[in-house]
TORKOL-4160 file (C-alpha; in steps of 0.2 Angstrom, whole numbers, padded with zeros to 4 digits, m for minus):
342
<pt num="1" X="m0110" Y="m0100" Z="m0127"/>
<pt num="2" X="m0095" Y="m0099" Z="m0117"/>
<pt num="3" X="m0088" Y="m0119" Z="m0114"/>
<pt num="4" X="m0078" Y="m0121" Z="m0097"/>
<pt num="5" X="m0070" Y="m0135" Z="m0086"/>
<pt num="6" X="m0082" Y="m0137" Z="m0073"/>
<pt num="7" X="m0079" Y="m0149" Z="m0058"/>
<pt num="8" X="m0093" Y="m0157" Z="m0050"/>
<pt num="9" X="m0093" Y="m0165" Z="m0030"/>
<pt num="10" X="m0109" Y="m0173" Z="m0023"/>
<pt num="11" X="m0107" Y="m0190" Z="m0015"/>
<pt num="12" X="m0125" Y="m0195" Z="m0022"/>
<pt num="13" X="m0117" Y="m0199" Z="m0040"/>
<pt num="14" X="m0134" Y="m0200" Z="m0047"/>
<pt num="15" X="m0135" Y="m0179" Z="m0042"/>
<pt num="16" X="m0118" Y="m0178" Z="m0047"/>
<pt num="17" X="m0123" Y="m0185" Z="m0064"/>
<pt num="18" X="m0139" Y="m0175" Z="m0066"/>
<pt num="19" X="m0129" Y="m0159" Z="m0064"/>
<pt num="20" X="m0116" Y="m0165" Z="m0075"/>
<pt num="21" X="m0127" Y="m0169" Z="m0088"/>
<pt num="22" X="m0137" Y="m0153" Z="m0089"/>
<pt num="23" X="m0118" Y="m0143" Z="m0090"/>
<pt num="24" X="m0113" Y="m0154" Z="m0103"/>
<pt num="25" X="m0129" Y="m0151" Z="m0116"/>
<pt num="26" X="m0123" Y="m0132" Z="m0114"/>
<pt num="27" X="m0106" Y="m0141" Z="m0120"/>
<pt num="28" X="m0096" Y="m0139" Z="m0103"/>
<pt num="29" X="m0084" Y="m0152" Z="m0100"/>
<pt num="30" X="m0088" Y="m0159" Z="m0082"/>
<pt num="31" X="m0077" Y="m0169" Z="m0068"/>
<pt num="32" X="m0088" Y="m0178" Z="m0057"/>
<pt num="33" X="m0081" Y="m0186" Z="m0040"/>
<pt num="34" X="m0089" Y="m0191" Z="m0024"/>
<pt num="35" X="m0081" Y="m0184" Z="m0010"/>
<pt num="36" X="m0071" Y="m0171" Z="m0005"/>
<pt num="37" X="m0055" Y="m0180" Z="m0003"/>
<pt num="38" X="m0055" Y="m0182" Z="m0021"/>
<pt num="39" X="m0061" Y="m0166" Z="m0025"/>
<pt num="40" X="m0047" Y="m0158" Z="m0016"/>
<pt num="41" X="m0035" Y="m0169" Z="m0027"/>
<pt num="42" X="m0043" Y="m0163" Z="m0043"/>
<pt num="43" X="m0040" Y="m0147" Z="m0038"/>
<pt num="44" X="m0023" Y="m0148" Z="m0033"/>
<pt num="45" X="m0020" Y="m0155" Z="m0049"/>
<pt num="46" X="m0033" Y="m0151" Z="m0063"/>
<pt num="47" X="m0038" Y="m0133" Z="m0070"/>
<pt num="48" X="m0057" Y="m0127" Z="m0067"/>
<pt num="49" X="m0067" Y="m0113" Z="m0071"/>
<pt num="50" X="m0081" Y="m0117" Z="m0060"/>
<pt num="51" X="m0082" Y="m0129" Z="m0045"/>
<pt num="52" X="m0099" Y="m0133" Z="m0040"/>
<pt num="53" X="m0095" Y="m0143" Z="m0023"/>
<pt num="54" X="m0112" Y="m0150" Z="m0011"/>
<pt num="55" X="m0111" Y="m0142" Z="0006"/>
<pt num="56" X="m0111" Y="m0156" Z="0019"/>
<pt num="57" X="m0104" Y="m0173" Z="0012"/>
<pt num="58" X="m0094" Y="m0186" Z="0023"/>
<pt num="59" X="m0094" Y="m0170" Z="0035"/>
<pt num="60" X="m0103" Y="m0156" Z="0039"/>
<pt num="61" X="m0089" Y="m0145" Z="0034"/>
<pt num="62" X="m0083" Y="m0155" Z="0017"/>
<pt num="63" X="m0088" Y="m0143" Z="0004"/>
<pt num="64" X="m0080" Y="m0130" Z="0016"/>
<pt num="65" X="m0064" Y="m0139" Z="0013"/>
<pt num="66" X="m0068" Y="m0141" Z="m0003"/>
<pt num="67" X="m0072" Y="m0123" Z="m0006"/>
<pt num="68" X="m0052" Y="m0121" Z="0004"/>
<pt num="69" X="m0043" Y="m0129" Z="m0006"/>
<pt num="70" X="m0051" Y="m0120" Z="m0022"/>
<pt num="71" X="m0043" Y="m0104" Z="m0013"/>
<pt num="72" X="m0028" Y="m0109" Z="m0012"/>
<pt num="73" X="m0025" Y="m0122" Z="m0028"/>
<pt num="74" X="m0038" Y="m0112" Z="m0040"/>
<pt num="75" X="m0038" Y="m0095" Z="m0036"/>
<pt num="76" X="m0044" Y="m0090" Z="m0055"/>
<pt num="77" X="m0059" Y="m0102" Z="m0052"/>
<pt num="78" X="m0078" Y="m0099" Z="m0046"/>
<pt num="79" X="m0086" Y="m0111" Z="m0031"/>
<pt num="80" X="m0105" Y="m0113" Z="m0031"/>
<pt num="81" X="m0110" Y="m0122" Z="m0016"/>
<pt num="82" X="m0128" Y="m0134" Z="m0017"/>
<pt num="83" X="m0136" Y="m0132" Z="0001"/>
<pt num="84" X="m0151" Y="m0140" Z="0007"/>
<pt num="85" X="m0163" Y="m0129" Z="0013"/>
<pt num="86" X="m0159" Y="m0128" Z="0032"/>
<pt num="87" X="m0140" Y="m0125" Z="0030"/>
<pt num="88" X="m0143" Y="m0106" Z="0022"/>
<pt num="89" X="m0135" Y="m0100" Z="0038"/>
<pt num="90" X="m0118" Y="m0111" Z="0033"/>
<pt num="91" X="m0118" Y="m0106" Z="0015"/>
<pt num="92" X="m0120" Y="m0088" Z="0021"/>
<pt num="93" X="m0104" Y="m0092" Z="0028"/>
<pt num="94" X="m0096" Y="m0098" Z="0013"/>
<pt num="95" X="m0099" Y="m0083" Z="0004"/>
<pt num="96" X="m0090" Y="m0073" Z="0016"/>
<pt num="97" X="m0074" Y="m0087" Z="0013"/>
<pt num="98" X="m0076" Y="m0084" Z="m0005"/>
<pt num="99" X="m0089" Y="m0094" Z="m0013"/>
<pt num="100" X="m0096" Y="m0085" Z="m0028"/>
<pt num="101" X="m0114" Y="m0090" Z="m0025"/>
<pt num="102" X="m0124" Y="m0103" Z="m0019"/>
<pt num="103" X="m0139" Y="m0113" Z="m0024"/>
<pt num="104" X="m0153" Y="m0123" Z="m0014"/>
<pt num="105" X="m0157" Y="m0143" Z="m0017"/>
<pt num="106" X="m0170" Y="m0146" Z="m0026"/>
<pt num="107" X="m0160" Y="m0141" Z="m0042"/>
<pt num="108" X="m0170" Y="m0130" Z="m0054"/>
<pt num="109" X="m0158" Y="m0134" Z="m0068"/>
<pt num="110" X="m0164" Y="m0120" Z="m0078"/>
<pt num="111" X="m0156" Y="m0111" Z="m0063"/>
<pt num="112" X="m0143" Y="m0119" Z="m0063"/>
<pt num="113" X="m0137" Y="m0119" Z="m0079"/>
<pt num="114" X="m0139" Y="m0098" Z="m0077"/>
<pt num="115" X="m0129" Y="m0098" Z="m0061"/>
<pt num="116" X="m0117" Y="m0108" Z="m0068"/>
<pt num="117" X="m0116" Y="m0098" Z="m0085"/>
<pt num="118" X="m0114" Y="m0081" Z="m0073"/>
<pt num="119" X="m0099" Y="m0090" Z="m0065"/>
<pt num="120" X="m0092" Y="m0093" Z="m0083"/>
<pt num="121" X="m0096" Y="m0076" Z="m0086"/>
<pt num="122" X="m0085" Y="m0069" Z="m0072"/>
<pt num="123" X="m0069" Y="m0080" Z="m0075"/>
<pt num="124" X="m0069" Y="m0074" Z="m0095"/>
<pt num="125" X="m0071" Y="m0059" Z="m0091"/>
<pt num="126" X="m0056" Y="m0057" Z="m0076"/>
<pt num="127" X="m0044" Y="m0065" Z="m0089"/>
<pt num="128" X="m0047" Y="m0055" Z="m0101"/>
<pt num="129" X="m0046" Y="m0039" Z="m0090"/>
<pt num="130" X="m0028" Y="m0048" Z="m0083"/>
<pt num="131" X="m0022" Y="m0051" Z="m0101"/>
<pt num="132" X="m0027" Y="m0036" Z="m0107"/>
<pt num="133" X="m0017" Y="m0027" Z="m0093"/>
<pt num="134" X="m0003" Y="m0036" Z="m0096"/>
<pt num="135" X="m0004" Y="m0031" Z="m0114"/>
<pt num="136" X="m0005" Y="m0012" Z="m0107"/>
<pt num="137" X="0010" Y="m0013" Z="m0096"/>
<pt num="138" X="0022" Y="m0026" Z="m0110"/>
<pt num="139" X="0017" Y="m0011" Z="m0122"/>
<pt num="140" X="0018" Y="0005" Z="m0111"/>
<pt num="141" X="0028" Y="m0002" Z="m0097"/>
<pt num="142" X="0021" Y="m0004" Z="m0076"/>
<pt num="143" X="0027" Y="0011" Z="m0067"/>
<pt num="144" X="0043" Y="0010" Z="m0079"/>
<pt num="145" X="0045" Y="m0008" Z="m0078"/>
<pt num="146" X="0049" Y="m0013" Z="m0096"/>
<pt num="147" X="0047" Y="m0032" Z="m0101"/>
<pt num="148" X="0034" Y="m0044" Z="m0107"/>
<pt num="149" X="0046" Y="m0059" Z="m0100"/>
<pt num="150" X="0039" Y="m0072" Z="m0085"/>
<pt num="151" X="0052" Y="m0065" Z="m0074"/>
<pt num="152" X="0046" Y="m0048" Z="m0076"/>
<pt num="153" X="0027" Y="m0053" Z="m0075"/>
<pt num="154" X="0032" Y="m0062" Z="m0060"/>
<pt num="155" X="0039" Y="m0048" Z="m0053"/>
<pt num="156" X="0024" Y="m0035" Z="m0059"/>
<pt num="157" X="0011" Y="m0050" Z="m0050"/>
<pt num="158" X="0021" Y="m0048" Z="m0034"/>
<pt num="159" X="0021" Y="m0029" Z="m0034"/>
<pt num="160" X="0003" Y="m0030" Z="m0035"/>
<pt num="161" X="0002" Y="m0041" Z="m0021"/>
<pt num="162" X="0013" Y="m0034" Z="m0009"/>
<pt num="163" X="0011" Y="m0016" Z="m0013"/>
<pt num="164" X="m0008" Y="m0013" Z="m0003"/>
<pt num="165" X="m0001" Y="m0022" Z="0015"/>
<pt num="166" X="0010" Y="m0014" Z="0026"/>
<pt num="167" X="0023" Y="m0030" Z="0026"/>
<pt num="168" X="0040" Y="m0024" Z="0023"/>
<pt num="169" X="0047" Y="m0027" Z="0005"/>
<pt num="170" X="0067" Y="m0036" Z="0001"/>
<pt num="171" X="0070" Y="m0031" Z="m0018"/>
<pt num="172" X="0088" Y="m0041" Z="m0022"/>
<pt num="173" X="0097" Y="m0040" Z="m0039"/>
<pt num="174" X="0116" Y="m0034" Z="m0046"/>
<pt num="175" X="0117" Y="m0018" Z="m0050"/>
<pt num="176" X="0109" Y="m0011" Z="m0064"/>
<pt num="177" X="0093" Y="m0021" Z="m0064"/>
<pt num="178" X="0080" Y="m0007" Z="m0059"/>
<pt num="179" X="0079" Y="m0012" Z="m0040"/>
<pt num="180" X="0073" Y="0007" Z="m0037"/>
<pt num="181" X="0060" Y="0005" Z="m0049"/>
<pt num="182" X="0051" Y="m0006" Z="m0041"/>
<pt num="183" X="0055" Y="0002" Z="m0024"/>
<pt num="184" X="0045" Y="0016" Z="m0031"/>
<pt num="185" X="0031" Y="0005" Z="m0040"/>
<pt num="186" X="0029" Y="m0004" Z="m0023"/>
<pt num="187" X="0023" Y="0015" Z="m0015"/>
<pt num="188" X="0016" Y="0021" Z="m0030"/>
<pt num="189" X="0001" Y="0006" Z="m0031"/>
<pt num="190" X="0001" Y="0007" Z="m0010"/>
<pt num="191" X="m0011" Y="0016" Z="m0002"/>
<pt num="192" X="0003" Y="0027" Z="0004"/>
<pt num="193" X="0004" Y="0034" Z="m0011"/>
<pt num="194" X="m0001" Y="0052" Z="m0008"/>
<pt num="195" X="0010" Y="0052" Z="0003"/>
<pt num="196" X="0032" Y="0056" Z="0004"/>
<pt num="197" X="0041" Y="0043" Z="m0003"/>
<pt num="198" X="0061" Y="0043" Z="0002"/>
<pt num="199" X="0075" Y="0036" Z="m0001"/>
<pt num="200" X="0092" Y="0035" Z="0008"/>
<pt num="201" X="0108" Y="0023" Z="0002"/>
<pt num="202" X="0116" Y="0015" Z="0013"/>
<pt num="203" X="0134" Y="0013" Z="0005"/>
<pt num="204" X="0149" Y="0023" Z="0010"/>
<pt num="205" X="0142" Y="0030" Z="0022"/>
<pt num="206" X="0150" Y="0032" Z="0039"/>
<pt num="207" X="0142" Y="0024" Z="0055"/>
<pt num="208" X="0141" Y="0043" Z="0064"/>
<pt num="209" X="0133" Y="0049" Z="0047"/>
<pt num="210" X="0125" Y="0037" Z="0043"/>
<pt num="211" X="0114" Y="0036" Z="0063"/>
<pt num="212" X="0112" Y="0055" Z="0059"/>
<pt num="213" X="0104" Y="0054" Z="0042"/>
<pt num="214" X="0091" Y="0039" Z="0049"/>
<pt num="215" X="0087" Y="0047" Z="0066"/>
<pt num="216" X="0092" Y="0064" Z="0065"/>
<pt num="217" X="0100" Y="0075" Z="0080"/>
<pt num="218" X="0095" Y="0086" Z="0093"/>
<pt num="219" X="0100" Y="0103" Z="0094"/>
<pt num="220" X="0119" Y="0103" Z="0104"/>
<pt num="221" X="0121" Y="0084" Z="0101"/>
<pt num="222" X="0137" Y="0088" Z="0093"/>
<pt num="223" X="0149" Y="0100" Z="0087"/>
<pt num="224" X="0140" Y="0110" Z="0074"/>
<pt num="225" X="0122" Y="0106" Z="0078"/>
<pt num="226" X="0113" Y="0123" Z="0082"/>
<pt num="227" X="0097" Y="0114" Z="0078"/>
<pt num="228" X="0083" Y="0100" Z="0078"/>
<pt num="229" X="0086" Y="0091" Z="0062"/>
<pt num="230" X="0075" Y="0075" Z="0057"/>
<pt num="231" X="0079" Y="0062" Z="0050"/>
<pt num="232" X="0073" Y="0051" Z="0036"/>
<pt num="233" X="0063" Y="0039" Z="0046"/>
<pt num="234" X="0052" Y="0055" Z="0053"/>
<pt num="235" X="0053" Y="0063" Z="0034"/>
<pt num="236" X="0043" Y="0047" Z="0029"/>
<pt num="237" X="0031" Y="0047" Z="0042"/>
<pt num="238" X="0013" Y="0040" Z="0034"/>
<pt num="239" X="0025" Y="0036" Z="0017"/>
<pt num="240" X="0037" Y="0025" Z="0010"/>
<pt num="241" X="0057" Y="0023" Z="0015"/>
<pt num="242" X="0066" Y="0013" Z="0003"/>
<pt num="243" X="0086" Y="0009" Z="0010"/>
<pt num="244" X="0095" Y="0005" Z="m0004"/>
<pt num="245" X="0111" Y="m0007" Z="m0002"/>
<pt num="246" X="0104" Y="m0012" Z="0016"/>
<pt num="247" X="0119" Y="m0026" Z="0015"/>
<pt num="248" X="0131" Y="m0013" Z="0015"/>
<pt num="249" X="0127" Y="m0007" Z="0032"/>
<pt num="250" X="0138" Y="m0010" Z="0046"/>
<pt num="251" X="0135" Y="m0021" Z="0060"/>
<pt num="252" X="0132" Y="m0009" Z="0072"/>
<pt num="253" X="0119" Y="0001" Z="0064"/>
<pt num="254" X="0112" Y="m0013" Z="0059"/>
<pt num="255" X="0105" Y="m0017" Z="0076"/>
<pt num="256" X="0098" Y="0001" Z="0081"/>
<pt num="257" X="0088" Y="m0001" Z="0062"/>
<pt num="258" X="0082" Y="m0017" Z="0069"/>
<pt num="259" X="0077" Y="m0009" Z="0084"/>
<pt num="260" X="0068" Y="0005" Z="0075"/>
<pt num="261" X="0058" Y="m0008" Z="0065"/>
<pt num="262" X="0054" Y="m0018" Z="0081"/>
<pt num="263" X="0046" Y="m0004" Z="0090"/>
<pt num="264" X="0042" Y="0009" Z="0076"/>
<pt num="265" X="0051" Y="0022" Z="0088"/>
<pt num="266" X="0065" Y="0032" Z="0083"/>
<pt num="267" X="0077" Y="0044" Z="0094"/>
<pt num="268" X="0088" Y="0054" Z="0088"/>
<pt num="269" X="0106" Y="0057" Z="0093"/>
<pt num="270" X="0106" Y="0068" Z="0109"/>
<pt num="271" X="0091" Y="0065" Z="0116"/>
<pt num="272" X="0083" Y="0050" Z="0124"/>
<pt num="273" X="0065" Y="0053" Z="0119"/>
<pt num="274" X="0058" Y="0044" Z="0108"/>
<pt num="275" X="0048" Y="0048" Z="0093"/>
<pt num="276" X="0034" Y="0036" Z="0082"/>
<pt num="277" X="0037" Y="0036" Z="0065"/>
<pt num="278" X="0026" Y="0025" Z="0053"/>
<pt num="279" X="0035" Y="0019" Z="0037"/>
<pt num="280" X="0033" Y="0008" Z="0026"/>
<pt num="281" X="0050" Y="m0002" Z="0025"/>
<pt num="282" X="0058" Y="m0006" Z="0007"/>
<pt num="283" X="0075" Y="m0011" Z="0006"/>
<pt num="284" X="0088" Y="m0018" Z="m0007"/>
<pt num="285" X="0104" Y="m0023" Z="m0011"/>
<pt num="286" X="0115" Y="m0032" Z="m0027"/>
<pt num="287" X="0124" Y="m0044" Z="m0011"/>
<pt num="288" X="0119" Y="m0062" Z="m0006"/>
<pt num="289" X="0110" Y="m0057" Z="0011"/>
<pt num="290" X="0114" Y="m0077" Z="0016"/>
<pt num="291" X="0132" Y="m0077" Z="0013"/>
<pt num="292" X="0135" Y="m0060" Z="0022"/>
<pt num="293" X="0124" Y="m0068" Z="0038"/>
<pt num="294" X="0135" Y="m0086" Z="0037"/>
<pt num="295" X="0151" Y="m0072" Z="0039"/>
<pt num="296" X="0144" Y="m0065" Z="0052"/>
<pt num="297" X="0141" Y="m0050" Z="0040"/>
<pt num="298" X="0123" Y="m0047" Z="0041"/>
<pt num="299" X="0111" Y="m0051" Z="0056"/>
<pt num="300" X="0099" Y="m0064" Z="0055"/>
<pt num="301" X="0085" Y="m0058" Z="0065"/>
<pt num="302" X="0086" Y="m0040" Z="0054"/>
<pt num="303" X="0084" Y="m0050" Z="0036"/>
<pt num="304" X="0067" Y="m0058" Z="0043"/>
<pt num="305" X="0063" Y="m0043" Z="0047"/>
<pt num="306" X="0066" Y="m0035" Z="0030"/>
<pt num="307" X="0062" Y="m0049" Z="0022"/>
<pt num="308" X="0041" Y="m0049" Z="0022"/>
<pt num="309" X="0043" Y="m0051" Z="0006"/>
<pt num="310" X="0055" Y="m0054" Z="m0006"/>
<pt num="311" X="0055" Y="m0046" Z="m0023"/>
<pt num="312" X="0070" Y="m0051" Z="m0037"/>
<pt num="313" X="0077" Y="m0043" Z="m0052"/>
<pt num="314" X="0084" Y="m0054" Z="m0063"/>
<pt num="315" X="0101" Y="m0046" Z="m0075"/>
<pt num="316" X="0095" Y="m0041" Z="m0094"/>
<pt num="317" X="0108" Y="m0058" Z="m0098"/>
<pt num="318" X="0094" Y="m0067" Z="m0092"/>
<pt num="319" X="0076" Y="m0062" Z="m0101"/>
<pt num="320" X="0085" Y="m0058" Z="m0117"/>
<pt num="321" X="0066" Y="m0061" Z="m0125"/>
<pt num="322" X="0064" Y="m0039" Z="m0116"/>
<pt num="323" X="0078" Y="m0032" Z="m0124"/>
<pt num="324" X="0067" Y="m0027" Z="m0142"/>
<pt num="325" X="0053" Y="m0018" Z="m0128"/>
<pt num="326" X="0069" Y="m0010" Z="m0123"/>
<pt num="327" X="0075" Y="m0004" Z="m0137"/>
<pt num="328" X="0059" Y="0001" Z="m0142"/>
<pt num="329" X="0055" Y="0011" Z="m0128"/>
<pt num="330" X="0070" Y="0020" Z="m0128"/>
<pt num="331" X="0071" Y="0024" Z="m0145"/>
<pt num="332" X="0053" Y="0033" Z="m0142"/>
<pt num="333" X="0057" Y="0043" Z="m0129"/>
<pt num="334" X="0074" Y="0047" Z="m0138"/>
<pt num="335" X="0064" Y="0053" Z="m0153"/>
<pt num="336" X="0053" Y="0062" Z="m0143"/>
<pt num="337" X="0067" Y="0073" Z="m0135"/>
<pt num="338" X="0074" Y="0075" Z="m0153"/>
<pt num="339" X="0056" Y="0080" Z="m0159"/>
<pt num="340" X="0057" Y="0066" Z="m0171"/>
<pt num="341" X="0044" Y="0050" Z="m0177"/>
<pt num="342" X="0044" Y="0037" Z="m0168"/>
């Protein structure tokens, strides 16, 4: 038998305790409270494996709420909502806002006691798929990413959230830290994936070349240009365009990229014809964005526009604790260049 923490709301305490009681033969350790004011604060501060939460309580919506604030503070946990019969139409509805399942009053505790151990079930076995893929990617690395420290699992968890939207992705960290990495990680878990994945850097680049290279030139639109040429904006079209060292960009440019971004439109030089182009924008740099926009160095409205989410790469100084899976993995693929043992 799997034990669990299991949170119990009905404001009938004497259901409450019926429930509670027939978890806690099973050995599950039950919360009981009455309301979903408390619940909510059990969850905002507790840890649960299962929530089982009565449908209508001081309000037709609490266990609505209830099941809300599970979302957001519990997202690990199960909800099981207890309907009285003629609110099937509202429970409905909490399963499509992420209730596992539901169950109708009278209680049958034998049935109960199954839904509930089901719900168990599920929890176990999502952590162990989650620690066991974290074992995989410590051991064999997430898209090259090396590292079993919290930083880098933060930044592996972010990747995996971010990586299926469209939002456009900040990666910020000195030189050195694998910002391009985790550029490419970003399009290779996206559903873009199948798709061109380009990259373009920013620094040292003059502002004429620079606007070529992004938007590309008409035939004629200067000296030497006997023909159409694209650039990397329409080369991405459907993929992935990663501008490295953004915060090196020059003012001006900066503007036309904002632009592009705002409307998804790019002309190229000598021309006035615009031409769509959907990417999907990653950027990076090793400068502090917020000092550069307090000198007047970096615009404002560009680095929200960037910034839809902000991945960081912390230096190797910092999560000391990954330098042996470092080692280790270099020294592998060392040997294997050199036809060696491990």
């Amino acid at each position: 038998m799997i034990h669990a923490q299991v949170l119990i709301v009905d404001d009938e305490p004497d259901h409450a305790e019926t429930m509670g009681e027939a978890l806690r033969r099973l050995g599950h350790v039950c919360t009981s409270v009455h309301s979903a004011h408390e619940a909510i604060e059990e969850i905002r501060y507790g840890v649960f494996d299962v929530i089982v939460t009565d449908l209508v309580m001081e309000s037709e919506d609490s266990g609505l709420q209830v099941l809300a604030a599970a979302r957001e503070h519990q997202p690990d946990a199960e909800t099981i909502m207890v309907t009285a019969h003629g609110d099937i139409a509202t429970a409905k509805a909490a399963l499509q806002g992420g209730a596992w399942d539901f169950i109708e009053k009278p209680l049958d505790l034998e049935v109960f006691r199954n839904l509930v151990k089901r719900a168990v079930e599920t929890v176990r076995l999502r952590d162990t798929n989650t620690r066991l893929r974290g074992q995989v990617d410590s051991a064999f690395g997430f898209e090259g990413i090396i590292g079993d420290s919290p930083a880098i699992r933060k930044v592996i968890t972010t990747i995996r959230q971010v990586a299926p939207s469209r939002i456009p992705v900040l990666i910020t960290g000195e030189s050195g830290t694998g910002k391009e990495l985790v550029a490419r990680a970003v399009h290779s878990q996206s559903k873009r994936s199948a798709k061109r994945y380009v990259t373009f850097n920013c620094a040292g680049q003059s502002e004429s070349l620079l606007e070529d290279q992004l938007f590309g030139h008409a035939r004629g639109a200067f000296t030497g240009a006997d023909k159409d040429r694209e650039g990397v904006f329409e080369y991405a079209d459907k993929g992935t365009l990663f501008l490295d060292e953004i915060g090196d960009m020059p003012l001006s440019m900066q503007s036309k990229l904002l632009r592009v971004l705002e409307s998804g439109e790019v002309v190229r030089l000598g021309t006035n014809s615009p031409t769509h182009a959907d990417v999907r924008f990653v950027s990076a740099t090793n400068r502090d964005l917020h000092a550069l926009i307090s000198d007047n160095g970096f615009r404002e409205d560009l680095y929200f526009r960037i910034n839809g989410a902000e991945i960081h790469l912390p230096p190797l100084r910092d999560r000391r604790e990954d330098i042996p899976l470092l080692v280790n993995n270099a020294a592998g693929r060392y040997a294997a260049d050199f036809g060696r043992n491990g």
